[in-house]
C-alpha positions as a Markdown table, in Angstrom:
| # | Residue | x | y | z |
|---|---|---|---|---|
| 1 | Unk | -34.9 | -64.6 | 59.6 |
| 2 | Unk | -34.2 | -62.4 | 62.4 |
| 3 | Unk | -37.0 | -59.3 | 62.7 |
| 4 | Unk | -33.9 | -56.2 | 61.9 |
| 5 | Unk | -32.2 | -58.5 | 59.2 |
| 6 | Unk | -35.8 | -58.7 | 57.6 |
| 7 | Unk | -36.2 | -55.0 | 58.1 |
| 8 | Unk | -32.8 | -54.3 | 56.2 |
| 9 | Unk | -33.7 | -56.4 | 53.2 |
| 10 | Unk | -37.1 | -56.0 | 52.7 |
| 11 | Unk | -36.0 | -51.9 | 53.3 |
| 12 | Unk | -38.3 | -51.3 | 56.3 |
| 13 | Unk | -38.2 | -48.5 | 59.3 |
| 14 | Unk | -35.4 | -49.0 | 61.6 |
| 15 | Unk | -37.8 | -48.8 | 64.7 |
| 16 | Unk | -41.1 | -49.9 | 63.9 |
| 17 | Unk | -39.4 | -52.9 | 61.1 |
| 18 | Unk | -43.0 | -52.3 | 58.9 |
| 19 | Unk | -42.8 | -49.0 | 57.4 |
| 20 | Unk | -41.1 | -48.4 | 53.7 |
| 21 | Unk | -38.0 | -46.4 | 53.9 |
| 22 | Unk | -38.5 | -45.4 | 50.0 |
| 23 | Unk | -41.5 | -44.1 | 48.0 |
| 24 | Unk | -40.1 | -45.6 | 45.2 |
| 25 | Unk | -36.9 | -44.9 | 42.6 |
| 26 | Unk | -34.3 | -42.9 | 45.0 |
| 27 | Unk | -37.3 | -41.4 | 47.0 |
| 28 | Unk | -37.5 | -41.7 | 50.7 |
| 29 | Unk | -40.0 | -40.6 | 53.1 |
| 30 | Unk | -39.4 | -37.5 | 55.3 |
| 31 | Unk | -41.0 | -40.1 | 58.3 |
| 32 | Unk | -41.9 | -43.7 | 58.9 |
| 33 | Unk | -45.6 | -44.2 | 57.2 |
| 34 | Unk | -46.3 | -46.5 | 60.1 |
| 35 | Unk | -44.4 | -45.1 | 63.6 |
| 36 | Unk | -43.9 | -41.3 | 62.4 |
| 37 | Unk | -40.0 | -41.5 | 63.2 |
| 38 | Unk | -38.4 | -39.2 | 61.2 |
| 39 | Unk | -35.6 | -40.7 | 59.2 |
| 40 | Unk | -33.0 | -37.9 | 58.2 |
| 41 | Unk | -32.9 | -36.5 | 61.8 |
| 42 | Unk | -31.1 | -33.5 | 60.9 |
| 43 | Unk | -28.6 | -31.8 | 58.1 |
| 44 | Unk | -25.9 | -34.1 | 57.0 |
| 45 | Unk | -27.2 | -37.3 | 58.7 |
| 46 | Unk | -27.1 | -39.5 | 56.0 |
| 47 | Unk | -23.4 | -38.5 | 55.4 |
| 48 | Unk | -22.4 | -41.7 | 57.0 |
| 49 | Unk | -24.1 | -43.8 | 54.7 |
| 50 | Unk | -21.4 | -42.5 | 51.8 |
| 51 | Unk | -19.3 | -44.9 | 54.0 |
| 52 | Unk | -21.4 | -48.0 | 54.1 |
| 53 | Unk | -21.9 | -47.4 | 50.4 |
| 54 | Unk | -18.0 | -47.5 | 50.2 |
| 55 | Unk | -18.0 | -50.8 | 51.6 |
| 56 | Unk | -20.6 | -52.2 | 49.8 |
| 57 | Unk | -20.1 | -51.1 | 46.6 |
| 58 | Unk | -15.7 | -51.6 | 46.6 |
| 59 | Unk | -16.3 | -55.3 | 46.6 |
| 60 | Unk | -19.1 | -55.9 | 44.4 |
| 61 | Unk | -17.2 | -53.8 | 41.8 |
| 62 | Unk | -13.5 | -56.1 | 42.5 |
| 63 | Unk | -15.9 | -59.2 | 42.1 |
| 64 | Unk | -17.0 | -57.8 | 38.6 |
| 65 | Unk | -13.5 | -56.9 | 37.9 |
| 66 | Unk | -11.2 | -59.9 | 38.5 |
| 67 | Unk | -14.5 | -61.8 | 37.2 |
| 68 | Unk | -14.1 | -60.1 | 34.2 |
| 69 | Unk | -10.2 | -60.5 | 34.1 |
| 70 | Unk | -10.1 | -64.0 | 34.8 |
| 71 | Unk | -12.8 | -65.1 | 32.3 |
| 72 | Unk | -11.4 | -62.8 | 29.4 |
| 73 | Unk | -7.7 | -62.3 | 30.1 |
| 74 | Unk | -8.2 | -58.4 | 29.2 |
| 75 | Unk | -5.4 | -56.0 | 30.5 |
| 76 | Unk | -6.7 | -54.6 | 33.9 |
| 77 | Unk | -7.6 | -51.1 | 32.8 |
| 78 | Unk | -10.2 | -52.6 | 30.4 |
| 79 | Unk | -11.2 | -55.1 | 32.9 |
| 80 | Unk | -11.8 | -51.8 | 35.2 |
| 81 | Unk | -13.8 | -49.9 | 32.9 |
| 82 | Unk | -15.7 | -52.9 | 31.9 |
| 83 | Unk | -16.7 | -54.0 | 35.5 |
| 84 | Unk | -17.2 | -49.9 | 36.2 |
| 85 | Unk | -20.0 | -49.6 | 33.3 |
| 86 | Unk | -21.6 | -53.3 | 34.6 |
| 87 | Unk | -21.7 | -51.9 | 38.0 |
| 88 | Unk | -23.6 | -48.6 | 37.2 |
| 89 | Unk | -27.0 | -50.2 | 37.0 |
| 90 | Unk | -25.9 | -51.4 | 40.6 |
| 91 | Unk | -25.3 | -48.3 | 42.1 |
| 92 | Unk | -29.6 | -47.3 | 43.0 |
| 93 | Unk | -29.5 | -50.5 | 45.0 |
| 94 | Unk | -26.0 | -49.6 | 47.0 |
| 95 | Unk | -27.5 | -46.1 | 47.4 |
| 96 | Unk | -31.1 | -47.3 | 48.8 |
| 97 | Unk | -29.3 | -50.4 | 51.1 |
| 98 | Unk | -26.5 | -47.9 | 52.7 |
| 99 | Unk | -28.6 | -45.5 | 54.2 |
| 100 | Unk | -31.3 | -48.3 | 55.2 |
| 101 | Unk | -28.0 | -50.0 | 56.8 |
| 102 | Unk | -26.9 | -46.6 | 57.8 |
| 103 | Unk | -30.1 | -45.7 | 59.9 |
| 104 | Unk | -30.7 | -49.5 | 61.6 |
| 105 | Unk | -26.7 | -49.1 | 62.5 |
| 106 | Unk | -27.2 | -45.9 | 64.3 |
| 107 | Unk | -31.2 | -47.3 | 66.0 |
């Protein structure tokens, strides 16, 4: 596996690929435990990550939908609200993996 791919997965410093982007939960660090970079470089940097998390999160949720659908045969709106609730235990993952994606995008 590529060193940045590696980096994304395993949530690791854009620059230095070895320091942990998050203390834990929805935490982050203010700077790279291993290289010092400072992550959030200034106000509203991590504004761009509410678009990553967009696109990861819109097709994960229309899998769970038309999953649902198709196995059950539900009307759509329940189908919706169905895959909505499933996804909710989802949505600390999108949050942490956008703005890791969001800060190796803009490295």
């Amino acid at each position: 596996m590529p060193p940045r791919l590696r980096a994304i997965v395993y949530q690791r410093c854009p620059r230095c690929f070895r320091g942990r982007v998050f203390r834990g939960g929805l935490r982050m660090y203010r700077a790279c435990p291993e290289c010092r970079v400072i992550y959030g470089r200034e106000n509203g940097y991590f504004t761009g990550a509410m678009i990553v998390s967009y696109v990861l999160a819109v097709p994960i949720l229309a899998l769970l939908t038309v999953g649902i659908w198709l196995a059950t045969r539900w009307t759509p709106e329940i189908s919706i609200l169905v895959g909505g609730v499933l996804f909710l235990p989802l949505v600390p993952s999108v949050f942490r993996y956008s703005r890791v994606l969001w800060m190796h995008f803009d490295r």
